[in-house]
Structures are given as C-alpha cells and as structure tokens.
C-alpha positions, -999 to +999 in steps of 0.1 A: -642-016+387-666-013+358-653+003+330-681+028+322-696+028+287-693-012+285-689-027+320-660-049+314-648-053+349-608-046+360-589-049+395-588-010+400-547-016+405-547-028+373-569-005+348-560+022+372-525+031+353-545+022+315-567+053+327-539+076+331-531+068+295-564+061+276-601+071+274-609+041+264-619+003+274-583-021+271-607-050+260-632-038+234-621+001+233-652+017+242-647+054+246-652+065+285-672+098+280-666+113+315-629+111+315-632+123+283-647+151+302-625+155+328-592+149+312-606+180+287-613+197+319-580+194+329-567+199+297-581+235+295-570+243+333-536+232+326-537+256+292-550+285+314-525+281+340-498+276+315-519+311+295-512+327+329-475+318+335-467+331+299-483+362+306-467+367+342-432+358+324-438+384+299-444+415+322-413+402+340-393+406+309-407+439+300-401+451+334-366+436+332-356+449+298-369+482+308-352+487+334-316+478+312-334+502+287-321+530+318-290+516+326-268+546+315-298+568+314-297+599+340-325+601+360-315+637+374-297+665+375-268+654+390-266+630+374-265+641+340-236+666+356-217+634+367-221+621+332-210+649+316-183+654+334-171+617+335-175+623+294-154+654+293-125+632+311-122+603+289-122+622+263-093+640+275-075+607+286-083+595+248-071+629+232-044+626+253-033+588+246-036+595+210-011+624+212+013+598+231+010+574+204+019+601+178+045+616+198+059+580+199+055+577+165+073+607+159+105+601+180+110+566+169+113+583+135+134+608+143+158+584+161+159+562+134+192+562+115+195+576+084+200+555+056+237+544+046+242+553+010 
C-alpha cells in the first residue's frame, strides 16, 4: 500500500494497525488528508449518536422521576378516600401508642417507692 500524500510504500498488515492510530505517514509524517476526512466523519457520527443516546437517556429519567413524583399521589376518588382513611388510622394507632407510653410513665411512678427518710 501507498501511503497517500507521499507514497512511501507499507505491507497493508503492517501500516494497517499505524492507521487505526495516526493520520499520518510512520516514515516522513506526511498528513493523510482523506482519513483525515473520514476519521472526522466518523468522529461527528459517533458525537451524534452519543448526542442521541444522551437525549434518549434523559426523557427516560424524566419519565422515570415522574412517575416517583406520583408515587403516594391519588389519582382518584377512591383513592384519596383510601388515603384518608389509612391517615385517620395511624394517627389513632400513634395517639394511641403515645397514651401507652404515658400511661407507662405514669404507673412506674406511682409504683415507685417512696423515699426512706
């Protein structure tokens, strides 16, 4: 193979993996203007593909985070009943639990000794 903008000749095995790597001759460094080209080319693609996949990641995580925005939310009637109602009943268990403690509190006082003088 030729290289292009000096013709210094390579095995294509051999200059093949330098390509990959370099625009530019291993010998005298001459610049190879249409891989220049076309690994810009595929520079941009890869930037517009990677543009897109951003984009498509971000309304996934919108859709996601809006959709944990509802979670609690009601989306009806019943709903909202449900919730109320589930409301009203921990709050009674709560109410209820904190009179426990206090009664607790209470009797351990009032079975305490009295103090030995």
């Amino acid at each position: 193979m030729n290289w292009p903008s000096c013709d210094h000749l390579f095995h294509q095995d051999c200059v093949g993996e330098w390509r990959n790597r370099n625009e530019t001759c291993p010998l005298c460094r001459g610049k190879d203007e249409k891989l220049i080209e076309e690994n810009a080319a595929h520079r941009a693609q890869r930037n517009e593909e990677e543009s897109a996949d951003e984009a498509r990641s971000a309304r996934i995580m919108e859709h996601f985070r809006r959709r944990l925005l509802q979670i609690g939310t009601p989306s009806n009637a019943l709903e909202e009943i449900e919730v109320a109602r589930l409301t009203r009943l921990f709050q009674a268990r709560e109410n209820a639990y904190d009179l426990t403690l206090s009664d607790l509190g209470t009797m351990d006082q009032a079975q305490m000794p009295a103090p030995v003088s």
